[in-house]
C-alpha positions as a Markdown table, in Angstrom:
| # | Residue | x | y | z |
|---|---|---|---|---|
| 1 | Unk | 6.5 | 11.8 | 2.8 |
| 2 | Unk | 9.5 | 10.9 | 0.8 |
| 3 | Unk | 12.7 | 8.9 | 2.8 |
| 4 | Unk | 15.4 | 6.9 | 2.0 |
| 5 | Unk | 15.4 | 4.1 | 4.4 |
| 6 | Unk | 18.6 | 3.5 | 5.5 |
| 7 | Unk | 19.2 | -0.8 | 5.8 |
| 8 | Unk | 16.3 | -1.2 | 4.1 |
| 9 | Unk | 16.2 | -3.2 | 0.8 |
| 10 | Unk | 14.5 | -0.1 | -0.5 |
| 11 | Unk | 17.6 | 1.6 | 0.0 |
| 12 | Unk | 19.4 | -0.6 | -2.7 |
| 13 | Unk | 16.3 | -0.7 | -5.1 |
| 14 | Unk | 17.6 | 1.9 | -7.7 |
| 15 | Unk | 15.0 | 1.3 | -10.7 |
| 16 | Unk | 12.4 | 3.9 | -12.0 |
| 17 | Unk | 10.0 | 0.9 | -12.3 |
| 18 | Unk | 7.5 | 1.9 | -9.3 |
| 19 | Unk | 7.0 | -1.1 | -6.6 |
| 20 | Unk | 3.7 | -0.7 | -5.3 |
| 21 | Unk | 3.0 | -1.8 | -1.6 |
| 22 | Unk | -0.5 | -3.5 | -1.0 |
| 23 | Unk | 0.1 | -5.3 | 1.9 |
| 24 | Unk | 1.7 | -4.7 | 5.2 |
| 25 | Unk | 1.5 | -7.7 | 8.0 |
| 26 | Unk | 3.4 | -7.3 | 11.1 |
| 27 | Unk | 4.3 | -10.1 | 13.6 |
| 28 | Unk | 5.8 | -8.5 | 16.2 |
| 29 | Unk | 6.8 | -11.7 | 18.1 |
| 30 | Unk | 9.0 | -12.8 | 16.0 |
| 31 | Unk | 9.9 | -10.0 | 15.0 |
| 32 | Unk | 8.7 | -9.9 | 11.0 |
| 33 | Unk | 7.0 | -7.6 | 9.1 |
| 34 | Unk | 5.5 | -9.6 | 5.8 |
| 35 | Unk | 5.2 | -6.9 | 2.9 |
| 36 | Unk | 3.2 | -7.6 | -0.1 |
| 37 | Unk | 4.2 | -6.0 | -3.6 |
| 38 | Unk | 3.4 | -5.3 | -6.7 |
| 39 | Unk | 5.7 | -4.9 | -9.5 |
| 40 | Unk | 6.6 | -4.9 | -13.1 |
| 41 | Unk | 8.7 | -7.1 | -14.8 |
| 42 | Unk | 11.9 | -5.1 | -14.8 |
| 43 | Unk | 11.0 | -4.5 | -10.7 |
| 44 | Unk | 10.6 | -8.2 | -9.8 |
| 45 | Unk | 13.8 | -9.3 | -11.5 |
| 46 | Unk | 15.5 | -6.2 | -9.4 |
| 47 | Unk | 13.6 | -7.5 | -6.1 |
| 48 | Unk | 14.9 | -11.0 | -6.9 |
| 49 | Unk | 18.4 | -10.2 | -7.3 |
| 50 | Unk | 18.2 | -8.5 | -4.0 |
| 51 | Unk | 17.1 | -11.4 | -2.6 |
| 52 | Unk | 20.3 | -13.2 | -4.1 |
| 53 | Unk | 22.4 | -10.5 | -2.3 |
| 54 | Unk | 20.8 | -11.3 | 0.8 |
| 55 | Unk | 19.3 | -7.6 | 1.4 |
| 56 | Unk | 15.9 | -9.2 | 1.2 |
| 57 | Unk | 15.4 | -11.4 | 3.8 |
| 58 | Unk | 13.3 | -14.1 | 1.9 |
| 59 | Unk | 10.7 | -14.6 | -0.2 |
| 60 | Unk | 7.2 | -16.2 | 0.8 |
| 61 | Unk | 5.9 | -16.5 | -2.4 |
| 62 | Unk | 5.9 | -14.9 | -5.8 |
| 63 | Unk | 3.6 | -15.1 | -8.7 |
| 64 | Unk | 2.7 | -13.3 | -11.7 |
| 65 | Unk | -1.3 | -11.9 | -12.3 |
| 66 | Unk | -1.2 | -10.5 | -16.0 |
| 67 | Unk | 1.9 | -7.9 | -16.8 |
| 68 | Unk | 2.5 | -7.7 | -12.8 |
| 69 | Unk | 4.7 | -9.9 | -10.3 |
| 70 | Unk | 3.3 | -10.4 | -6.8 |
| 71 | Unk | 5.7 | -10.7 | -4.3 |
| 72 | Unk | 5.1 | -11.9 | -0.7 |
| 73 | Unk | 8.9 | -11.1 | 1.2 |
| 74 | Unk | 9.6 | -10.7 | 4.9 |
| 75 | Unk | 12.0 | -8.1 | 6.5 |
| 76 | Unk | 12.8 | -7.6 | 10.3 |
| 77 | Unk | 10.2 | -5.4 | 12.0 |
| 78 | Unk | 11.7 | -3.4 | 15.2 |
| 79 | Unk | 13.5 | -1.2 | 12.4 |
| 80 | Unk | 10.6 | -0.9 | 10.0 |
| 81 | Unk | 9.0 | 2.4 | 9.4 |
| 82 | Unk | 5.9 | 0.6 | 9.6 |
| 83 | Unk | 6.4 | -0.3 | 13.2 |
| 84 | Unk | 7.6 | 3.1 | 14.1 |
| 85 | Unk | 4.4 | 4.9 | 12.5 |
| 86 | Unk | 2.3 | 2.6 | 14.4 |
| 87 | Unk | 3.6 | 3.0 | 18.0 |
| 88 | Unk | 2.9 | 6.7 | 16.7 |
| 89 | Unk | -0.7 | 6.3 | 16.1 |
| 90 | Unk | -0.6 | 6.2 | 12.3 |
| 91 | Unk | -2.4 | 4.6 | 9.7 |
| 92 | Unk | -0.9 | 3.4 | 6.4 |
| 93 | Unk | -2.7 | 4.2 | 3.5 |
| 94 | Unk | 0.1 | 3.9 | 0.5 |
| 95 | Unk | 3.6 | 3.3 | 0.1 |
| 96 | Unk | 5.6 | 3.0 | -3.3 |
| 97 | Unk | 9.5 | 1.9 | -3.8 |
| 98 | Unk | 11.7 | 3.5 | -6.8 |
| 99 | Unk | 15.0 | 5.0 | -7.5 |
| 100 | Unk | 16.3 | 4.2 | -3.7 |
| 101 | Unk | 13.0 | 6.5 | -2.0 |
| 102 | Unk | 10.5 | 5.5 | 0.1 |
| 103 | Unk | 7.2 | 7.3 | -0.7 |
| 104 | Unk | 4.3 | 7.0 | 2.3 |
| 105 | Unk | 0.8 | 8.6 | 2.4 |
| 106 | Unk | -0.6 | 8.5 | 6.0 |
| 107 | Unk | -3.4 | 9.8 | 8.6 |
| 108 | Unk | -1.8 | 11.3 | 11.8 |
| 109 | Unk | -2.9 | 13.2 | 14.7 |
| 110 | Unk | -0.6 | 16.6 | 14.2 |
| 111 | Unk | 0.8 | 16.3 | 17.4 |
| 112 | Unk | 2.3 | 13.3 | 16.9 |
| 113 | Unk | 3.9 | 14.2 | 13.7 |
| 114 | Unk | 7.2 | 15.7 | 15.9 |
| 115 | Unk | 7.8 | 12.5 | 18.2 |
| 116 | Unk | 6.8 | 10.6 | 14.8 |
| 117 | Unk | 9.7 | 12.3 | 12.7 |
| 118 | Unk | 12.2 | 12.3 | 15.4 |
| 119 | Unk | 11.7 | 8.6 | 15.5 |
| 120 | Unk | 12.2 | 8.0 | 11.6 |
| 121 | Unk | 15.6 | 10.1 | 12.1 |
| 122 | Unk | 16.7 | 7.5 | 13.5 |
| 123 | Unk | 16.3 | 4.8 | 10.7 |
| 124 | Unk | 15.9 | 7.2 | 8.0 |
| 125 | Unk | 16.8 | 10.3 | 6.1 |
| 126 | Unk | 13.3 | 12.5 | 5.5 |
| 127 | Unk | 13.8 | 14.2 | 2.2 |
| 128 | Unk | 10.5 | 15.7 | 2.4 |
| 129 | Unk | 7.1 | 15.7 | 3.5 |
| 130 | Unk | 4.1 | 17.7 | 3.5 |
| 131 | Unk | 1.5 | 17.9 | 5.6 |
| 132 | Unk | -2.5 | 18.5 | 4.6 |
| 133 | Unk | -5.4 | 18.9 | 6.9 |
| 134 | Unk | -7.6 | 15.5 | 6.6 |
| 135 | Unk | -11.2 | 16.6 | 6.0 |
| 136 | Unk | -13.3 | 13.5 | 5.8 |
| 137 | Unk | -16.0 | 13.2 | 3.5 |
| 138 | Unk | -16.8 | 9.3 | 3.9 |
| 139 | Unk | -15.8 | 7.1 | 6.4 |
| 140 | Unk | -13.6 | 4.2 | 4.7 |
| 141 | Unk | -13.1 | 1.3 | 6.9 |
| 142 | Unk | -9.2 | 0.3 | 7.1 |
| 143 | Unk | -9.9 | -2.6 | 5.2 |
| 144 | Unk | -12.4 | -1.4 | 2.8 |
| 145 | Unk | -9.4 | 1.4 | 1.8 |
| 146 | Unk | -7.0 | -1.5 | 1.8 |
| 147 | Unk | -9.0 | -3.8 | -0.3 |
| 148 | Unk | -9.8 | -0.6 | -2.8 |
| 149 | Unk | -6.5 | 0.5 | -2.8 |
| 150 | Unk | -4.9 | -3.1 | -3.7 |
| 151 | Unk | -7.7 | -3.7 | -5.8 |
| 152 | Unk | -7.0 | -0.3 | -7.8 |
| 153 | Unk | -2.9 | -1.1 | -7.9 |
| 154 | Unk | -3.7 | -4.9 | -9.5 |
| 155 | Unk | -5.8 | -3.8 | -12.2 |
| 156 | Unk | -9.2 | -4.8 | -10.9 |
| 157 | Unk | -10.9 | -1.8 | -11.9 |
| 158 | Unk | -9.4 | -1.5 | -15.5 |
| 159 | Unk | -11.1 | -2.8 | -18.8 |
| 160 | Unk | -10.4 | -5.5 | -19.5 |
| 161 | Unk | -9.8 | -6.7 | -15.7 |
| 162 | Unk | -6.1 | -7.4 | -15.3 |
| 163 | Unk | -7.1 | -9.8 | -12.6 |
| 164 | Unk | -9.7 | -11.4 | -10.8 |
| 165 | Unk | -11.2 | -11.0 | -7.5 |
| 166 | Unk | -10.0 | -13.6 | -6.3 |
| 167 | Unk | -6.3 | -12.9 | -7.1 |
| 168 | Unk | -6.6 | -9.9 | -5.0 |
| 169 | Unk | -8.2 | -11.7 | -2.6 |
| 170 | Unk | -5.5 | -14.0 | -2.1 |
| 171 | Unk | -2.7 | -11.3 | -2.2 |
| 172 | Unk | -5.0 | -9.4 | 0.3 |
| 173 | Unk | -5.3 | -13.0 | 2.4 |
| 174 | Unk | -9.1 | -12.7 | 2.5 |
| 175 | Unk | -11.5 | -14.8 | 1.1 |
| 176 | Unk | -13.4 | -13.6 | -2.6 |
| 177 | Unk | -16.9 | -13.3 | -1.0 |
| 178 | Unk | -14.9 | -11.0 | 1.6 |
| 179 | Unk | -13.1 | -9.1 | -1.1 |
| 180 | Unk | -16.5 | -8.2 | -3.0 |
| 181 | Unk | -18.0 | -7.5 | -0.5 |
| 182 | Unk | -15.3 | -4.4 | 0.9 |
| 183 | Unk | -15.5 | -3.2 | -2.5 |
| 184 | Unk | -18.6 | -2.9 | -2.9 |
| 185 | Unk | -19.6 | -1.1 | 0.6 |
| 186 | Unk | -16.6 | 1.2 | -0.4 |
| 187 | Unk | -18.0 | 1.9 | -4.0 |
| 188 | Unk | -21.2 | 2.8 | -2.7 |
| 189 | Unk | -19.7 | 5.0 | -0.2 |
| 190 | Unk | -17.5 | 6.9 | -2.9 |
| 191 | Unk | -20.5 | 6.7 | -5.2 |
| 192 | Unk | -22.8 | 8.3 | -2.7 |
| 193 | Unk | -20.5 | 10.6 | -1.8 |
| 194 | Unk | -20.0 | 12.1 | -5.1 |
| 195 | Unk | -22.9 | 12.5 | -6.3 |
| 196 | Unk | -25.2 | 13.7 | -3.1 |
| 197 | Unk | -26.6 | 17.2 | -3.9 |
| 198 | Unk | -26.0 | 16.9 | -7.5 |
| 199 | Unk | -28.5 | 17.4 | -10.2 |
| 200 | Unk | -28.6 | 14.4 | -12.6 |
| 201 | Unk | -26.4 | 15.0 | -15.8 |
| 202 | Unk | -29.1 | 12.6 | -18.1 |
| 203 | Unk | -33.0 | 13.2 | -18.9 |
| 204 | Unk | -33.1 | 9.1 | -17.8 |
| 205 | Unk | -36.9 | 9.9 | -19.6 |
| 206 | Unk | -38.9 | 8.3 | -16.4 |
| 207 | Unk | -42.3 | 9.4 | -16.8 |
């Protein structure tokens, strides 16, 4: 699904340069919802003059892990599209910022999509979005798909290793032994999926 969020600071974001959300905390008490990035160079120094303007509400903490800026920022909740796909039953699996768009990827029952979009009308202009049947062939955990998916964005899985596990940890706020561990029950899942019922490509020569 691809939206311009209307008050959002994704709204004022106008650069090619993807921003790559990995993180999503809400606290609906006070009314926050913490967002964790991940940008390039040219992205952060957009984000941080956004923050000069005042459209980004503050900044928790930023730091840079190899060519890519982590940014910990807070913006108000009640109006969020993350709050409104979640009183709708959604879950988040990705969500990019460039050129003034919004770009999500969630699971949602299909009879909640029309209450669901009626709702983003109200915050939002839905350019477009497309809807594909969710046939399962693992069962991810939330977390193992969020630890996967942040570990993927940061460069974990690239040679050489952009970053540690424990710099994803810490933008994930999780401990190391906890990150390892949700990749590797997820890489075993993926791993097993793929390759059950297939005949071995190599002669390993056992025997």
């Amino acid at each position: 699904m691809n939206l311009i969020h209307e008050k959002c600071w994704s709204m004022y974001y106008n650069e090619d340069s993807v921003v790559k959300i990995v993180g999503l905390v809400p606290d609906q008490e006070k009314n926050v919802l913490r967002v964790v990035a991940l940008a390039g160079e040219k992205g952060y120094k957009s984000l941080s003059q956004l923050k000069e303007r005042g459209i980004i509400k503050s900044f928790y903490n930023t730091y840079r892990t190899g060519s890519a800026f982590v940014v910990d920022m807070a913006r108000e909740y009640s109006d969020s599209v993350t709050s409104i796909l979640s009183r709708n039953g959604a879950v988040v699996l990705s969500s990019s910022k460039y050129n003034g768009m919004e770009e999500w990827n969630v699971l949602i029952y299909e009879h909640h999509i029309p209450h669901a979009m009626k709702e983003l009308d109200s915050v939002a202009h839905v350019e477009s979005y497309r809807e594909i049947d969710y046939a399962p062939f693992l069962t991810l955990t939330r977390q193992e798909y969020r630890t996967l998916y942040a570990a993927l964005a940061m460069g974990y899985f690239e040679y050489p290793k952009k970053v540690r596990a424990k710099e994803v940890a810490k933008v994930l706020g999780i401990r190391e032994s906890t990150f390892v561990y949700h990749v590797r029950n997820a890489q075993r899942k993926l791993f097993t999926s793929y390759l059950k019922g297939r005949e071995p490509l190599l002669d390993f020569g056992v025997g």
